[in-house]
Every structure is written in C-alpha cells, then in structure tokens.
C-alpha positions as CSV (number, residue, x, y, z in Angstrom):
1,X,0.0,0.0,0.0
2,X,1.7,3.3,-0.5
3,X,2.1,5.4,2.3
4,X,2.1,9.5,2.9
5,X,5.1,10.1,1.1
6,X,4.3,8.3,-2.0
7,X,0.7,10.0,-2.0
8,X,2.3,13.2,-0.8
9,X,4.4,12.8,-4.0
10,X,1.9,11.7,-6.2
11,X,-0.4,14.6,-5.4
12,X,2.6,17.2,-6.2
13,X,2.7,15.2,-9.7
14,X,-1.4,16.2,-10.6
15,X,-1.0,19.7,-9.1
16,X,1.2,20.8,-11.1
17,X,-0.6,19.9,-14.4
18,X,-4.2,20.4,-13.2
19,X,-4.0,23.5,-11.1
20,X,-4.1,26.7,-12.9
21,X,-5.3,24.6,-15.8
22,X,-9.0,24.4,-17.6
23,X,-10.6,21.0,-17.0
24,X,-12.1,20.4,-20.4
25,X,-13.6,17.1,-19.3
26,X,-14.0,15.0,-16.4
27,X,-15.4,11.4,-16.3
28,X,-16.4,9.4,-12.8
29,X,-16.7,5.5,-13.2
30,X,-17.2,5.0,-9.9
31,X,-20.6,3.8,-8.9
32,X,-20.2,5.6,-5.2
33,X,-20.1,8.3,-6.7
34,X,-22.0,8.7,-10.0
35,X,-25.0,10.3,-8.2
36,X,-22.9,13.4,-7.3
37,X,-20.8,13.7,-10.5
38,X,-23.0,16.4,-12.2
39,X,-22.2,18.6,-9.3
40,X,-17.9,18.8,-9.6
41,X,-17.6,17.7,-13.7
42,X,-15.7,19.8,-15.6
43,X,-14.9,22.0,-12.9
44,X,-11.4,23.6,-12.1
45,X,-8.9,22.8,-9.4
46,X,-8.0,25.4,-7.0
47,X,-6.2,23.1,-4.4
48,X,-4.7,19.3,-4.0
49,X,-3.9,18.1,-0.5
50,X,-3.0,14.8,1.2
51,X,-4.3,13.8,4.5
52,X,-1.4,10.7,5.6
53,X,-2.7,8.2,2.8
54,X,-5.7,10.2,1.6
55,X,-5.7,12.7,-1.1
56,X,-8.1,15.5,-1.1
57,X,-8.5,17.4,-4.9
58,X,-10.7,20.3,-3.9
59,X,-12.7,21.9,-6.7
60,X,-13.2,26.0,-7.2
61,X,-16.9,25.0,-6.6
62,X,-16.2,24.6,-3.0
63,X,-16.6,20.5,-3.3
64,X,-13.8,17.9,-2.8
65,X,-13.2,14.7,-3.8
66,X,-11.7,12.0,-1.9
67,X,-9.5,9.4,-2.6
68,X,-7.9,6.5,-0.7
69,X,-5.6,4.1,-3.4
70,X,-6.1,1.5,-0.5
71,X,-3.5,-1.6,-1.8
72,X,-4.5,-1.5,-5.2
73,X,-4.9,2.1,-6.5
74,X,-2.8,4.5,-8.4
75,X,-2.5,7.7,-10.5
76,X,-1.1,8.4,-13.7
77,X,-0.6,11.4,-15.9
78,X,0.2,11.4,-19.7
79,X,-0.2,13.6,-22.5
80,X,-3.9,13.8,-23.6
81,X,-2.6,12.7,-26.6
82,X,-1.3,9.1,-25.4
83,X,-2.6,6.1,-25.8
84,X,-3.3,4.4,-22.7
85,X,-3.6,0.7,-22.1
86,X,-4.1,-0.9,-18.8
87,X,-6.4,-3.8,-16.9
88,X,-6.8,-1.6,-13.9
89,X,-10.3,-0.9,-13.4
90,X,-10.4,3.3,-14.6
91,X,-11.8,5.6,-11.6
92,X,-11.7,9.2,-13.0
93,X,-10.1,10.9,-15.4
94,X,-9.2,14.9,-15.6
95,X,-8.3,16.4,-18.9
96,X,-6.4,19.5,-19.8
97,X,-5.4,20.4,-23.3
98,X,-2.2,19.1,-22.5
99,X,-2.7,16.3,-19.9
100,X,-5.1,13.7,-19.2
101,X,-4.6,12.5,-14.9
102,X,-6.3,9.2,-14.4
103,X,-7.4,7.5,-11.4
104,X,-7.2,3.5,-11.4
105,X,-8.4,0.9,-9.3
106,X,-9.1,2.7,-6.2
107,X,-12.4,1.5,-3.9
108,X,-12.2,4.4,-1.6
109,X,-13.7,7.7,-3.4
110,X,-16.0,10.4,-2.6
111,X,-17.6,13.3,-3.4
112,X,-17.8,16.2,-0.4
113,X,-18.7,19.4,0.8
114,X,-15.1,21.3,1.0
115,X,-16.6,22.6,4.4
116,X,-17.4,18.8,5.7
117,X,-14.2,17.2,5.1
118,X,-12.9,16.7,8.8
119,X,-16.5,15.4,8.9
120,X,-15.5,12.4,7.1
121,X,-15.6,9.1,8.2
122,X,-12.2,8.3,7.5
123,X,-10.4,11.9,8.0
124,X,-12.1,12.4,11.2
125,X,-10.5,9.3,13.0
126,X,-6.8,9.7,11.6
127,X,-4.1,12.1,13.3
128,X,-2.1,14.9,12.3
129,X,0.2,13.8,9.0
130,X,3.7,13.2,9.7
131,X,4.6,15.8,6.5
132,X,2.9,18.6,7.4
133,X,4.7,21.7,8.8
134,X,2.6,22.1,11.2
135,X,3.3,18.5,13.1
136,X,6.2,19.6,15.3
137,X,8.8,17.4,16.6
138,X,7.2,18.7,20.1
139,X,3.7,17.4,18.7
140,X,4.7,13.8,18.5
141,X,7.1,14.0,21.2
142,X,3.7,14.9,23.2
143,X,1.5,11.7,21.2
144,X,4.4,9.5,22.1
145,X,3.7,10.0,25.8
146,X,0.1,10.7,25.8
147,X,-1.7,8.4,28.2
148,X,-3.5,7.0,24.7
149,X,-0.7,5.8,23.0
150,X,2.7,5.0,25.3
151,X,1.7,1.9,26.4
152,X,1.0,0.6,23.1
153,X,4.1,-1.3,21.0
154,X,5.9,0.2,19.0
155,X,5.4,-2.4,16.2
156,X,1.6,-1.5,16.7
157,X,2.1,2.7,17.1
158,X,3.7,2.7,13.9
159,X,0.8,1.8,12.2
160,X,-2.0,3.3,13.9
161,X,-3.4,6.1,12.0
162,X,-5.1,8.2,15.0
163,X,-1.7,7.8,16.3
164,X,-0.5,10.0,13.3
165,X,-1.4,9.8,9.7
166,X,0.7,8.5,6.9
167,X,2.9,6.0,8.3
168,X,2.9,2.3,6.9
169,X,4.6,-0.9,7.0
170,X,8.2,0.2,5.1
171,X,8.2,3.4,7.2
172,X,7.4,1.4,10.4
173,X,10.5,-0.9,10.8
174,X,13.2,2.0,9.1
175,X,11.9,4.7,11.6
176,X,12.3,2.1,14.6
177,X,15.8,1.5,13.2
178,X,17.0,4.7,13.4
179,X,15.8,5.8,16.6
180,X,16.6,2.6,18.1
181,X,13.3,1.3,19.3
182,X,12.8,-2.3,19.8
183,X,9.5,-3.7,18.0
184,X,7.9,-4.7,20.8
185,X,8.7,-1.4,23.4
186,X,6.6,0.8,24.1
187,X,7.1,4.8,24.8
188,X,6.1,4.0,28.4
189,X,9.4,2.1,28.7
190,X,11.8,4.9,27.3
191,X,13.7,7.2,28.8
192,X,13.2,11.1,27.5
193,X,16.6,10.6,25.2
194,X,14.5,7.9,23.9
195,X,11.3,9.6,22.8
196,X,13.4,12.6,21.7
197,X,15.0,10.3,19.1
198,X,12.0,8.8,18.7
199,X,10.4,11.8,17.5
200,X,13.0,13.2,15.2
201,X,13.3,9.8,13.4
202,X,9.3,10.0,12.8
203,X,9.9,13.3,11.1
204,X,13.3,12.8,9.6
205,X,13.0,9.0,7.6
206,X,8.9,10.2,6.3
207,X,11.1,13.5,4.9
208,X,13.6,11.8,3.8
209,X,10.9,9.2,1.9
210,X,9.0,12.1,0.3
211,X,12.1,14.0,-0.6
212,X,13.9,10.8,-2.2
213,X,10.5,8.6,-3.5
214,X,10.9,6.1,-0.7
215,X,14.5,6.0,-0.4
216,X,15.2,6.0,3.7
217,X,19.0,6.1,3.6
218,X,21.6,7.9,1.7
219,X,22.2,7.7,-2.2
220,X,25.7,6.3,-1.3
221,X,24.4,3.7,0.6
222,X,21.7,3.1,-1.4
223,X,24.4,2.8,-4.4
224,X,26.7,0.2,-1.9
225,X,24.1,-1.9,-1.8
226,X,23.3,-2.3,-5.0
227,X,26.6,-2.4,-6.0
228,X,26.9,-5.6,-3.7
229,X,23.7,-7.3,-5.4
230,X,20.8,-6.4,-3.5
231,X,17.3,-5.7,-5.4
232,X,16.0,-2.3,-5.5
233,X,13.3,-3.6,-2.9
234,X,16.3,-3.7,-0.1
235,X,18.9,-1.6,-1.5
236,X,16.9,1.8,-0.8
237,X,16.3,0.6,2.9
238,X,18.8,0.2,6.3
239,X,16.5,-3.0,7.6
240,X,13.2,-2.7,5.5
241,X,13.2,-6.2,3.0
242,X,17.0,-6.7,4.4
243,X,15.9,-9.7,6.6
244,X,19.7,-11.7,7.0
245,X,21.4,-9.2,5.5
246,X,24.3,-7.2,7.5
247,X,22.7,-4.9,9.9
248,X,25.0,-1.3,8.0
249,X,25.6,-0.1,11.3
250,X,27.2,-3.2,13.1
251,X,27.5,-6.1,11.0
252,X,24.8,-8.3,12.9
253,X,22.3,-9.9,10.8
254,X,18.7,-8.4,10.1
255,X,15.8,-10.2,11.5
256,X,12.3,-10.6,11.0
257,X,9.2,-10.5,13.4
258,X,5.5,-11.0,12.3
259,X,3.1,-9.1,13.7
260,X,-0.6,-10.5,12.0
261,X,0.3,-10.5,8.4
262,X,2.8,-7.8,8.6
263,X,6.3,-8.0,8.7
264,X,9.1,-5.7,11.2
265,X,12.6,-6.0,9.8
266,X,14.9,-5.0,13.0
267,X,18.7,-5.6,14.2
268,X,19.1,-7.1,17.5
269,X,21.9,-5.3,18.4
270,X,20.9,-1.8,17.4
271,X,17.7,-2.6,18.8
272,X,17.7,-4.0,21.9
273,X,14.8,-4.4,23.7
274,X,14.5,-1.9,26.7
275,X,10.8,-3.2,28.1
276,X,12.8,-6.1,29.1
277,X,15.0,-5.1,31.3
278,X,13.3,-2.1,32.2
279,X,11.0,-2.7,35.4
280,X,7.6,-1.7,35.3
281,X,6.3,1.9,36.7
C-alpha cells in the first residue's frame, strides 16, 4: 500500500498539471459516486492536498473529492494525446489540453462538501500527517507520551493512523531503526533521550521518503548496496526487506518478526529491547 510520502508525491505530480489549468472534461466511473458527479464535472482545481494516505483534490466550486488508493490504486498522468492501455479498473479521469490524470483501481472515493471534510468518516479518525509543517517534533514528542498511545508497542504505534497519519509498514520498521526502538517497546518504557529520538526519526525518515521517493537512507548507501547485489526492494532501505542481510551499522544480521500478516525487519543489536530489562512503573 503506499504510504504519505508516495501520495504526498503523487499529489505534487497532478498539481502541477491540473492546477491553474482548464478542466475540459471529467469522467467518474465510480458507482459511489455517479450520483454526485454532475455537481464537480468539468470543474477547475484550485487546491490538492493529502491527508497521511488520503488525497483530497478540492474543486473551485467549493466541493472535494476523496480518494484512498487503498493496496491497489494508483494515478497516472500522460499527455492527452497518449494512448493508454491498462487492466486496472479506470476511476476518473481529468483532462487539460495538455494532460489527461487518471485515477485506477481505487475502492475508496467520494464526493464532499469542502466545508465537511474533517467530517469524514475516514479523515475524522486519523491524526495529524507526519509531512505537514505544522506537526512539530514537540507534537509527536507529546502523542508519544500521551496516556493513549505510550503503552502501546511500537510495532503496533507505527501503524496506527489516529496515532498519526501517513505511516505504513516500510516506514514502520526503518523509523524504529534509526531511533533505536525495539519492536515490541513501548514509549512507556523509554527514557526522555529515547522519545526525543524517537520523535526526530518519525519526522526525519517520512522527509527523507518524500524528498527521495521512498529511499530512507543515503544515495551512497543506497548505491553500496546495490553495487553488492541487492534488489531495489532492499537496497533503498537500512532493515526494511534486508531480513539476513548485515545490519549497515554493526555487522549483525537483520531479523524478521511477524506481527498479523505484517512483517518488522529489526537488528538485534541496534535494537535492543528496553521493556525487558526495564522494570515496570
């Protein structure tokens, strides 16, 4: 499923080829939403936003439209003049005179009041987004130890949206590498050095994701790795789809936990577990 950076990303891609431009058509495939077409087609764009893994296209009519790519969905933009083949199921499409920004395979879309979208079912229950300026390393230094979240795991934190918005599997087990956490610790069992780092790597590896496309680590050592064989899937990682490869920091081999269906890739020795050893309060 991609996560806030890759929708972050994808949404900077459509701006800037439907904002500021004349929307000569617009088509809606989606049953959810057929009924409400009539009211956004053909209109303009005055803003696109992303909410963690929702993105929110807001029309000049003062409606929005709602998107989730859940596992399956995804965006594309071509020339208007390209022919486009593909099995995906087609969602929407916007066209320009220049461009034509399509919409496949997505089974979370709707059509909105601008005014009512913290209203929504989904956006109402998520938390701030890890990319937005206005989520301070003092904001999630406070979530961390809020009595709601720090005595859950971190291997379950990561992933909870009304914990904050955005995060996903790939982001989960490269942010608890760099800030040390151990899978299974919780906040309640750090020290304040601990959340501190905590929090910076929260903001810093989701930047560094939207910045590089869902690299987390340097192009050098992105570049070493793949000079040494590994597939693009690991190479742009430190632990993320490295399971028993050398842990880059101290040699020890990567391992793997399963939490449900969904896989932490960790270093025992970076990560040590603290909960552990660390009696209870």
């Amino acid at each position: 499923m991609p996560e806030g950076p890759e929708i972050k990303r994808a949404a900077d891609r459509i701006s800037k080829v439907l904002i500021g431009e004349e929307i000569i058509e617009s088509n809606f495939y989606y049953e959810r939403i057929k009924e409400k077409e009539e009211i956004v087609k053909n209109q303009n764009i005055k803003d696109i936003t992303t909410k963690g893994k929702a993105m929110l296209i807001r029309f000049k009519n003062d409606w929005s439209m709602y998107s989730h790519n859940q596992l399956y969905g995804r965006w594309t933009v071509n020339l208007n003049t390209t022919k486009v083949k593909s099995r995906r199921a087609l969602r929407v499409v916007f066209t320009t005179n220049k461009h034509a920004v399509r919409l496949w395979s997505a089974t979370d879309i709707d059509l909105i009041p601008t005014n009512e979208e913290n209203e929504h079912s989904f956006l109402k229950r998520i938390g701030p987004d890890v990319l937005n300026e206005s989520c301070s390393l003092d904001l999630i230094e406070e979530r961390l130890t809020s009595t709601s979240f720090h005595k859950k795991k971190a291997s379950t934190l990561m992933l909870d949206q009304a914990f904050f918005a955005g995060l996903g599997n790939y982001l989960r087990s490269e942010i608890l590498f760099d800030a040390k956490i151990h899978p299974d610790d919780r906040p309640f069992d750090l020290d304040k050095t601990g959340i501190t780092q905590w929090a910076k790597s929260i903001k810093n590896i989701s930047q560094l994701a939207y910045k590089t496309g869902g690299f987390t680590v340097s192009k050098s050592l992105a570049d070493r790795n793949k000079e040494n064989g590994e597939p693009r899937r690991s190479y742009r990682h430190a632990v993320f789809m490295r399971h028993q490869y050398e842990c880059l920091n101290c040699k020890e081999r990567i391992e793997r936990k399963w939490y449900g269906k969904r896989k932490v890739d960790y270093c025992p020795s970076c990560q040590i577990q603290r909960g552990k050893i660390k009696p209870s309060r």
